[in-house]
C-alpha positions as CSV (number, residue, x, y, z in Angstrom):
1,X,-10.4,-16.6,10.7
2,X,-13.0,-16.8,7.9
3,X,-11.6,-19.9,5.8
4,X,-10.5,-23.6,7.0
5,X,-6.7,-23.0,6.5
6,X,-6.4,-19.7,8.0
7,X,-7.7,-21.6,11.2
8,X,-5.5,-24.4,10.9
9,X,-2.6,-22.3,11.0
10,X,-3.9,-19.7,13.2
11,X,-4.1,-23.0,15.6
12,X,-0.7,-23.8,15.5
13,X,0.3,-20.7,16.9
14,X,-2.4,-19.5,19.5
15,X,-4.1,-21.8,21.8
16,X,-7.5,-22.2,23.7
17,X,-8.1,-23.2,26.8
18,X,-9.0,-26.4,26.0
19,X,-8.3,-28.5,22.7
20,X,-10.6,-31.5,21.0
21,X,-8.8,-35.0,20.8
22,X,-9.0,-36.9,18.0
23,X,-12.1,-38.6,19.6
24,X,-13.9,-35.8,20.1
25,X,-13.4,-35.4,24.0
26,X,-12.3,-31.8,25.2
27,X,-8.4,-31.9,26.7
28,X,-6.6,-29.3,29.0
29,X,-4.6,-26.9,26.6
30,X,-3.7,-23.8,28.2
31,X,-6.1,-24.8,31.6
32,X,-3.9,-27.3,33.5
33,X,-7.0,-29.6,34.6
34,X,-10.1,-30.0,33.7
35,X,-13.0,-27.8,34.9
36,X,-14.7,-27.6,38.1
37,X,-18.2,-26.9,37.9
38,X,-19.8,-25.7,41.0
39,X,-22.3,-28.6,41.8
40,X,-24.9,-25.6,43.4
41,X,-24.7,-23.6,40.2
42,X,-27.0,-25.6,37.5
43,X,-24.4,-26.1,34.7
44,X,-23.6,-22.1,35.0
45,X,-20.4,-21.1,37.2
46,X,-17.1,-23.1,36.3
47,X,-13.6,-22.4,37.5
48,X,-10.1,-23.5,36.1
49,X,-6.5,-22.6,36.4
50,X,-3.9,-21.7,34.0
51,X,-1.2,-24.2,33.9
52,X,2.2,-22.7,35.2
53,X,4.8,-23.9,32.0
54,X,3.1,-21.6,29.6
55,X,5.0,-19.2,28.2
56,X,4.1,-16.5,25.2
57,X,6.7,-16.9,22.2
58,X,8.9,-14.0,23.5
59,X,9.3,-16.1,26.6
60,X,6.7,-14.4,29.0
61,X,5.3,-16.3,31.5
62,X,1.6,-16.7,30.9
63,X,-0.4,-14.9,33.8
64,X,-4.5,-15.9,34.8
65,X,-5.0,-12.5,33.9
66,X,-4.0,-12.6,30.5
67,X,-6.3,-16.1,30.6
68,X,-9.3,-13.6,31.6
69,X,-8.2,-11.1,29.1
70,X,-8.2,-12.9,26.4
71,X,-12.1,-14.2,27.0
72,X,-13.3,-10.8,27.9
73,X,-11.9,-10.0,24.5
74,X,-13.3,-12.5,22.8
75,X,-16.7,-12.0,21.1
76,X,-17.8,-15.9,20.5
77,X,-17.2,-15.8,24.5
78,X,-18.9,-12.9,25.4
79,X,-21.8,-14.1,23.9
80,X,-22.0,-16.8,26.7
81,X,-20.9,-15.4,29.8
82,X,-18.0,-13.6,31.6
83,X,-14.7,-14.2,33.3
84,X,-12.6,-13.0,36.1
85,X,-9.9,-13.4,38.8
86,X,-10.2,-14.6,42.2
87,X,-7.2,-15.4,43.6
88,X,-5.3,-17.1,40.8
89,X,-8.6,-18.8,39.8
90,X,-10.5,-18.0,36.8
91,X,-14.2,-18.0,37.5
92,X,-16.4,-18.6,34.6
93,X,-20.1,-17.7,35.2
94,X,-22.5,-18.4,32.2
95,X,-25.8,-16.9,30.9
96,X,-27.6,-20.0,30.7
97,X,-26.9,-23.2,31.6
98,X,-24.1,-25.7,29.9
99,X,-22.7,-28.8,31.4
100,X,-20.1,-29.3,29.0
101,X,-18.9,-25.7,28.6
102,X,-15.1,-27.3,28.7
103,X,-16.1,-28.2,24.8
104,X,-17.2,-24.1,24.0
105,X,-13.4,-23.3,24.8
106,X,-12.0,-25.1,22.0
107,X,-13.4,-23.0,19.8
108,X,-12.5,-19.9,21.9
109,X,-10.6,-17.8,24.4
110,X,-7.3,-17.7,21.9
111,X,-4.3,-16.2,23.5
112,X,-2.8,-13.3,21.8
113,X,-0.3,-10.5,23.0
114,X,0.9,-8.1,20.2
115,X,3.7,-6.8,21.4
116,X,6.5,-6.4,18.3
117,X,4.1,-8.6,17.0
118,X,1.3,-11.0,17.2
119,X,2.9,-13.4,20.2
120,X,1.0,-16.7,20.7
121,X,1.5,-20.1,23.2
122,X,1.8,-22.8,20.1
123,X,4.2,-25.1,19.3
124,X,5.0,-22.9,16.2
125,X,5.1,-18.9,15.0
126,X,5.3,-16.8,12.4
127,X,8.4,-16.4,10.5
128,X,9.1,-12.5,8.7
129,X,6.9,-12.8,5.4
130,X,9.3,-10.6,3.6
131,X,9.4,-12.8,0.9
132,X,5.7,-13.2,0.1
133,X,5.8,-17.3,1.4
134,X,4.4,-17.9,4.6
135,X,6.5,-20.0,6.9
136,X,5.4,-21.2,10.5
137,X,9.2,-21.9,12.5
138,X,9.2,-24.1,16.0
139,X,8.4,-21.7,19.5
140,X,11.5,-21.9,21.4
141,X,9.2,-21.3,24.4
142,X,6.7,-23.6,23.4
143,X,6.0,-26.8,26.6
144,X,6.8,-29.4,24.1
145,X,8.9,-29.0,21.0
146,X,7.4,-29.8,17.3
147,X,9.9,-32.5,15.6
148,X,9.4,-30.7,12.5
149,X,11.6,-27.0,12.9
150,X,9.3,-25.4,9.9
151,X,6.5,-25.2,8.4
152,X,6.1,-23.9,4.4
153,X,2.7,-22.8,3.0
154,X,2.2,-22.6,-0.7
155,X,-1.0,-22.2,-2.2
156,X,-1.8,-23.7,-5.2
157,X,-4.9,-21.6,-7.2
158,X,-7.8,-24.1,-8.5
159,X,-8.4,-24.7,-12.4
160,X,-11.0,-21.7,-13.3
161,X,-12.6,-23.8,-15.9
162,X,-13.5,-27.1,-13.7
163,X,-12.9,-25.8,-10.1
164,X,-10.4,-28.5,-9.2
165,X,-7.2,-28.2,-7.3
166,X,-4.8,-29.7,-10.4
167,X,-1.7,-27.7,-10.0
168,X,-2.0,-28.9,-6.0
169,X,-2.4,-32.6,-7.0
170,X,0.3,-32.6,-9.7
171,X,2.4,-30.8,-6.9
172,X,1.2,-33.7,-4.7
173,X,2.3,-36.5,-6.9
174,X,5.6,-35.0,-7.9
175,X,6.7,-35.4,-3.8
176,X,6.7,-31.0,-3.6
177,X,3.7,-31.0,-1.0
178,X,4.1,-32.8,2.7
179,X,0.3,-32.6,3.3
180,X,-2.6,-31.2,1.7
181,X,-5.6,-31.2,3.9
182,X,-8.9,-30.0,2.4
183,X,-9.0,-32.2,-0.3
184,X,-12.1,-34.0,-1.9
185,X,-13.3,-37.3,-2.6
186,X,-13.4,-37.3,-5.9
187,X,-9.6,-35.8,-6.3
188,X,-7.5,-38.3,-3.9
189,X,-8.9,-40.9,-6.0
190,X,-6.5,-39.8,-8.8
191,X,-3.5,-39.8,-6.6
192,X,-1.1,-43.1,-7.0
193,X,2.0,-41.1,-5.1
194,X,0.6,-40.4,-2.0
195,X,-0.7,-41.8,1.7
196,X,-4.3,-41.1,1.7
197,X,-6.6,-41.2,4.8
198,X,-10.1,-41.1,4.2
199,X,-12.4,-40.6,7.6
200,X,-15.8,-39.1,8.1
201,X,-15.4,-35.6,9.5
202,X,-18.4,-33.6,10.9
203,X,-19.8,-31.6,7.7
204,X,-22.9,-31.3,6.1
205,X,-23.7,-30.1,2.9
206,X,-26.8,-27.7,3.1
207,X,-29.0,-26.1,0.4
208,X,-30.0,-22.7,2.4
209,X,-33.7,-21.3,2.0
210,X,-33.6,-17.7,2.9
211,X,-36.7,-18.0,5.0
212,X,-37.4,-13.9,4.2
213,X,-38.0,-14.5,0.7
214,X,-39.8,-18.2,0.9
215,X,-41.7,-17.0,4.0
216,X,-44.4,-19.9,3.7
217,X,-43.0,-22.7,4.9
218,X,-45.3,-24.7,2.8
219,X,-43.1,-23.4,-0.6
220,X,-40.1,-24.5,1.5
221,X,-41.6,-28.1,2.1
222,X,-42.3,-28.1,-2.0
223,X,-39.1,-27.6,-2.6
224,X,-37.6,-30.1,-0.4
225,X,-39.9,-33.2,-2.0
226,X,-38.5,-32.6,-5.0
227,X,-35.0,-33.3,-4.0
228,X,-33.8,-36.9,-3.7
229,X,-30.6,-36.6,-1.3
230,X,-29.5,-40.0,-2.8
231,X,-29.6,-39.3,-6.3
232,X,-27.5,-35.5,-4.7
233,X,-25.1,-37.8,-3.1
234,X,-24.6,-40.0,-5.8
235,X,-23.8,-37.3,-8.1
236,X,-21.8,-35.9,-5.6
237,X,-19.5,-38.6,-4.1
238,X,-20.5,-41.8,-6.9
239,X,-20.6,-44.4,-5.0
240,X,-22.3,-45.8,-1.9
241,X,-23.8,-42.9,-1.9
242,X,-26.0,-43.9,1.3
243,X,-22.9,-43.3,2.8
244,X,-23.4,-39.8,2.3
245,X,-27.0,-38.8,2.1
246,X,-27.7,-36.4,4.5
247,X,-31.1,-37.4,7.3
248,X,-30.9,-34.3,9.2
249,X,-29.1,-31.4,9.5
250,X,-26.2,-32.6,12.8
251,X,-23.5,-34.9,11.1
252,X,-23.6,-38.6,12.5
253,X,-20.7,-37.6,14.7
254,X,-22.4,-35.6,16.8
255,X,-25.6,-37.3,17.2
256,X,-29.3,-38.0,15.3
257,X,-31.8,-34.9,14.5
258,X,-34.5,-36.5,11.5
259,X,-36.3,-34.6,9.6
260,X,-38.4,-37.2,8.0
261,X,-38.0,-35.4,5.0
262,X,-38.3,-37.9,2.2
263,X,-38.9,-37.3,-1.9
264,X,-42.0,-37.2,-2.9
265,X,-42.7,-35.5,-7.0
266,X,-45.7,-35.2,-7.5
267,X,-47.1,-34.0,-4.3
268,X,-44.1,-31.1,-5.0
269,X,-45.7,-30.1,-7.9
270,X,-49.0,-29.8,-6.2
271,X,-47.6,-28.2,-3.4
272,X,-45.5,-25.7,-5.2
273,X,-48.4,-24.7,-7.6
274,X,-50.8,-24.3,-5.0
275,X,-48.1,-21.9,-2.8
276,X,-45.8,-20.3,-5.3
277,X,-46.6,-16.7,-5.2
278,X,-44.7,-15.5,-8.4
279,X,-43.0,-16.5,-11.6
280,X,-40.0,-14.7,-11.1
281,X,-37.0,-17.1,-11.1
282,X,-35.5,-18.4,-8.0
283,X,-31.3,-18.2,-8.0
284,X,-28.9,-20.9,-6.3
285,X,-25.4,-19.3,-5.4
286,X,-22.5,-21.5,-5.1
287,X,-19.0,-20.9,-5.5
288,X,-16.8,-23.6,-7.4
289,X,-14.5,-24.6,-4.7
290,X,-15.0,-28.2,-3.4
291,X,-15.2,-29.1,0.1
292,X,-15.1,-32.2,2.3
293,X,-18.7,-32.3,2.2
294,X,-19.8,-30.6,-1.6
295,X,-17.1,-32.4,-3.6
296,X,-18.7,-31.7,-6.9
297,X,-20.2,-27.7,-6.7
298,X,-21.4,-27.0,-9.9
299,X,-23.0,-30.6,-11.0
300,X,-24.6,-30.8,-7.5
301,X,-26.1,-27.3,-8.2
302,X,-27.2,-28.2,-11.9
303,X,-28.9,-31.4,-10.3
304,X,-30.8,-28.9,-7.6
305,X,-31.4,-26.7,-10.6
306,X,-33.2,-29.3,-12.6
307,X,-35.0,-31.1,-10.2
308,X,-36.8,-28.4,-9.2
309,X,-37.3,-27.1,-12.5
310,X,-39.2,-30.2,-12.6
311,X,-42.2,-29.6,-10.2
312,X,-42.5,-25.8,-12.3
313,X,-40.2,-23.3,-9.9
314,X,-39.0,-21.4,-12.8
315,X,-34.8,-21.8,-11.2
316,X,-31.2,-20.5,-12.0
317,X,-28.0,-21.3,-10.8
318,X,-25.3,-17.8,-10.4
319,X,-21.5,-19.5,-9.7
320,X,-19.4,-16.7,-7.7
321,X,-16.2,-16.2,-6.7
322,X,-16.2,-17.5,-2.0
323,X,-15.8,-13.6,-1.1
324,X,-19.0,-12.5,-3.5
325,X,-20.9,-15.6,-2.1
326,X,-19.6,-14.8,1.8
327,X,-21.2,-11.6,1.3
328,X,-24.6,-12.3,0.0
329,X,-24.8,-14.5,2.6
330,X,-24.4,-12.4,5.3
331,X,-26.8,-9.7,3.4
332,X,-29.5,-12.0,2.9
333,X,-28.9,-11.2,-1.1
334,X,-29.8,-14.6,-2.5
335,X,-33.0,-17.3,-3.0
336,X,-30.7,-20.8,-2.8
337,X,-27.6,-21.5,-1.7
338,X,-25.7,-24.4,-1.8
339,X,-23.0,-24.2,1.1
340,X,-22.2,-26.1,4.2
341,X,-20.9,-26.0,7.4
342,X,-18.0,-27.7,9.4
343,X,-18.4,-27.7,13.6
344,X,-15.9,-25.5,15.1
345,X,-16.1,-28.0,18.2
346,X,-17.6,-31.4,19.2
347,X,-20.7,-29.8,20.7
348,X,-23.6,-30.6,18.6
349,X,-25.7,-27.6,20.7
350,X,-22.9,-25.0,19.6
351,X,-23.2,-26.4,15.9
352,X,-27.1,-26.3,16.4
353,X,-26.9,-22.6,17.3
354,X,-24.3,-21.6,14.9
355,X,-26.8,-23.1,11.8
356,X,-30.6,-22.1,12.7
357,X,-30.1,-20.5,16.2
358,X,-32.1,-17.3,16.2
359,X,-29.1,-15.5,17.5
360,X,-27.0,-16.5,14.9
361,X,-29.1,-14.9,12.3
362,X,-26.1,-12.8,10.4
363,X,-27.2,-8.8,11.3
364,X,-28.2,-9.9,14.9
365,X,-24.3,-10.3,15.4
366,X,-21.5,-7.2,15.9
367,X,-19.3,-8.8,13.1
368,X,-19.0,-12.3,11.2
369,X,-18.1,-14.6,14.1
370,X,-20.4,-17.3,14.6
371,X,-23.1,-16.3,12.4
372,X,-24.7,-19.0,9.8
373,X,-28.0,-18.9,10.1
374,X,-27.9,-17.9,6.6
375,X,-31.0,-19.5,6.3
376,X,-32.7,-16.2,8.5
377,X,-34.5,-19.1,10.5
378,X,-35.9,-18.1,14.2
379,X,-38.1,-20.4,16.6
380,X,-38.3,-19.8,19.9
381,X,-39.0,-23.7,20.3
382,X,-35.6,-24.6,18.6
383,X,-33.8,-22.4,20.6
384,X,-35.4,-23.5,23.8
385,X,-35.0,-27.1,22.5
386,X,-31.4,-26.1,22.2
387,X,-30.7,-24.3,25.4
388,X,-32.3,-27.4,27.0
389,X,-30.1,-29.6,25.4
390,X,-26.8,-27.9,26.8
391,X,-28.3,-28.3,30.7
392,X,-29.5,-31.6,29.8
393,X,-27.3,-33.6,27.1
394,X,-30.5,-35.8,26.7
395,X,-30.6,-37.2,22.9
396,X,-34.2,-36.9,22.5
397,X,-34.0,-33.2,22.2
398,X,-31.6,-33.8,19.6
399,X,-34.6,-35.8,18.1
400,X,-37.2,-33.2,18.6
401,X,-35.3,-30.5,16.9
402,X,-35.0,-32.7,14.0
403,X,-38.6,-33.2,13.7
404,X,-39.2,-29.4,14.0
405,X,-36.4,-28.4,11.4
406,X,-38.9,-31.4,9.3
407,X,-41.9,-29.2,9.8
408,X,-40.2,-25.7,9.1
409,X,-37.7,-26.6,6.8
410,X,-35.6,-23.7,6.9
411,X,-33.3,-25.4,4.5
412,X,-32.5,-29.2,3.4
413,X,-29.3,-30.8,4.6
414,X,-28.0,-32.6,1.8
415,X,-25.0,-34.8,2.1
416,X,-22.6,-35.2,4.6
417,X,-18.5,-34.8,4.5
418,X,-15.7,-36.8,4.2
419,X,-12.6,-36.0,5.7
420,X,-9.8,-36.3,2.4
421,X,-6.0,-35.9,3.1
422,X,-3.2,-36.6,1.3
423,X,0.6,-36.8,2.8
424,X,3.7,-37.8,1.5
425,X,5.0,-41.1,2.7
426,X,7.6,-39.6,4.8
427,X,5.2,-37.7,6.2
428,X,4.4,-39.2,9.9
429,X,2.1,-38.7,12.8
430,X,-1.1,-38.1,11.2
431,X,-4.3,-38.5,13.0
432,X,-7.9,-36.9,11.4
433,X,-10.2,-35.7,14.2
434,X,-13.7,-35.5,14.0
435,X,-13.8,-31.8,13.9
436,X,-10.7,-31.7,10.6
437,X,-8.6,-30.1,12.8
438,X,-5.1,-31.0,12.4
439,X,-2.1,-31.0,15.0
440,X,1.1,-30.2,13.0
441,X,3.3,-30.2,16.0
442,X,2.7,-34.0,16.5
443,X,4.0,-34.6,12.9
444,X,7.3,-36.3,12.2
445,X,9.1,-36.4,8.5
446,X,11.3,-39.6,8.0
């Protein structure tokens, strides 16, 4: 569940309790109504029923217990609270306080049995992979049945001298792909064959600072007035590349947190000769692969590389291969690091915590789930500021973590993403949401 596609599809098969629309609003999925928060508890005990029509693929009713199950099981949940059975009724108590908890449980609380199998509550399953191709066939059990019976997956390996997806886009344009979904910018401009929907989805492009190794956070401010994030969207995207340039660290769909941060050369260099403490090189990691919101890996890292070259950081940029880079992420191994993140649901709080919560920090977490503060950041004020933002929903905390992340700079939000997929014309149905998540079982083929 490390990779976008692996969660697309994993979606299709197991559900959440509650799934985003295309609008960004949290819907009843496996709950049958919405959730009732008790009005005496603060924003920290919530109850909900399973709806009765659910059925696992093997045609087992779906029981509240095996709702509860399934979040005690689940370590993204556990983090946040508990759940059990009272009567029927799930009772949901939280840790701290959160007023729209029905948004957490998009991204959580997935309903597995494995029994002869990994059995799941979607629309599709998974068909025998004898034959090495992975192929997702309708749920006979499922509540509403997908017009499309299967589902084929083919992957298509990216050219290892430019990083591009050519043999997908030539597969594309030749009418043997339905729907390729992670595409960038620049390559669904070259399609002529195709439907194309272009939509901003919530992504931002991030240059991490591993806060353990550029401990001053006046060497991290140095660093970020050397970098103009128009002239970084611009080579990224080409043009309109306001459109793009990153203000802050939440994409605009989830709300405004400024950092002020703005480009400023030759009070870099002043600041970066006054707080460098070495001449040993600095290293930015990327990995080739483009993304919604880093359509252009290696030229945006160049672009990084040079411009602060230019204030006298002695710099290099190391291209590896998404499992090398995943690791040295998680291990703190690295200087740089151009990455990025895509929201897992429409809450800008769970996106905040994900990124620079102090919790989120990699080793602070059993496993990889929910853990991108690869940036090593911890404030006790952002994480109150964040907390206080789930009870509250107020924008202005949004505002003042913004101005915060400004003063620490923990890292420098770049660009943000564009949503680019491609479909064939008798391909049908499709909606982008603000979160890239994709619906297959509302598709149609004509």
């Amino acid at each position: 569940m490390s990779d976008g596609a692996t969660i697309l599809l994993a979606r299709q098969i197991f559900e959440t309790p509650f799934l985003v629309s295309p609008d960004g609003s949290a819907r009843p999925c496996l709950f049958s109504d919405p959730l009732v928060e008790d009005p005496e508890s603060g924003g920290t005990r919530f109850s909900g029923r399973v709806r009765p029509d659910a059925r696992f693929s093997d045609g087992t009713l779906v029981t509240p217990a095996d709702m509860v199950a399934a979040l005690a099981g689940d370590p993204v949940f556990r983090t946040r609270g508990t759940a059990t059975l009272r009567d029927d009724l799930i009772q949901i108590n939280l840790f701290a306080p959160d007023t729209r908890f029905d948004l957490f449980l998009t991204m959580c609380g997935f309903l597995v049995r494995e029994d002869q199998g990994l059995q799941g509550t979607g629309p599709y399953m998974l068909e025998s992979a004898a034959t090495g191709v992975v192929r997702l066939v309708r749920n006979p059990h499922a509540r509403t049945t997908a017009p499309i019976e299967s589902l084929e997956v083919r992957a298509y390996p990216a050219d290892p001298e430019t990083g591009r997806p050519t043999a997908l886009l030539a597969a594309l344009e030749k009418g043997e792909v339905d729907l390729a979904p992670r595409l960038s910018w620049r390559d669904v401009h070259t399609l002529r064959n195709t439907a194309v929907v272009l939509k901003p989805v919530s992504s931002t492009c991030i240059l991490y600072l591993n806060n353990e190794r550029l401990s001053d956070p006046r060497q991290r401010a140095a660093l970020a007035l050397a970098l103009d994030r128009t002239e970084i969207a611009e080579r990224a995207f080409g043009d309109n590349p306001l459109a793009f340039r990153a203000t802050g660290l939440l994409p605009p769909a989830l709300g405004k947190t400024l950092d002020r941060l703005s480009p400023d050369v030759e009070r870099a260099r002043v600041e970066w000769r006054d707080v460098a403490k070495s001449s040993e090189p600095l290293t930015i990691v990327y990995s080739p692969g483009a993304r919604p919101y880093l359509p252009a890996p290696a030229a945006v890292a160049r672009l990084v590389r040079d411009r602060l070259r230019r204030i006298g950081a002695t710099v290099e940029t190391v291209e590896l291969p998404p499992a090398q880079l995943s690791l040295r992420l998680n291990a703190g191994s690295f200087d740089l690091a151009l990455m990025g993140n895509i929201p897992d649901s429409p809450d800008p709080a769970d996106y905040l915590a994900a990124v620079v919560g102090s919790d989120a920090v990699p080793e602070n977490v059993r496993g990889t789930f929910f853990a991108f503060n690869f940036s090593r950041y911890r404030s006790r004020e952002v994480d109150d500021l964040i907390a206080a933002y789930r009870k509250e929903r107020r924008e202005e905390t949004l505002g003042e973590i913004g101005v915060l992340l400004g003063r620490d700079v923990p890292l420098i939000p770049l660009m943000y993403g564009r949503a680019c997929v491609a479909h064939s014309w008798r391909l049908r149905g499709f909606k982008p949401t603000v979160t890239g998540l994709i619906d297959l079982s509302v598709l149609t083929l004509s």
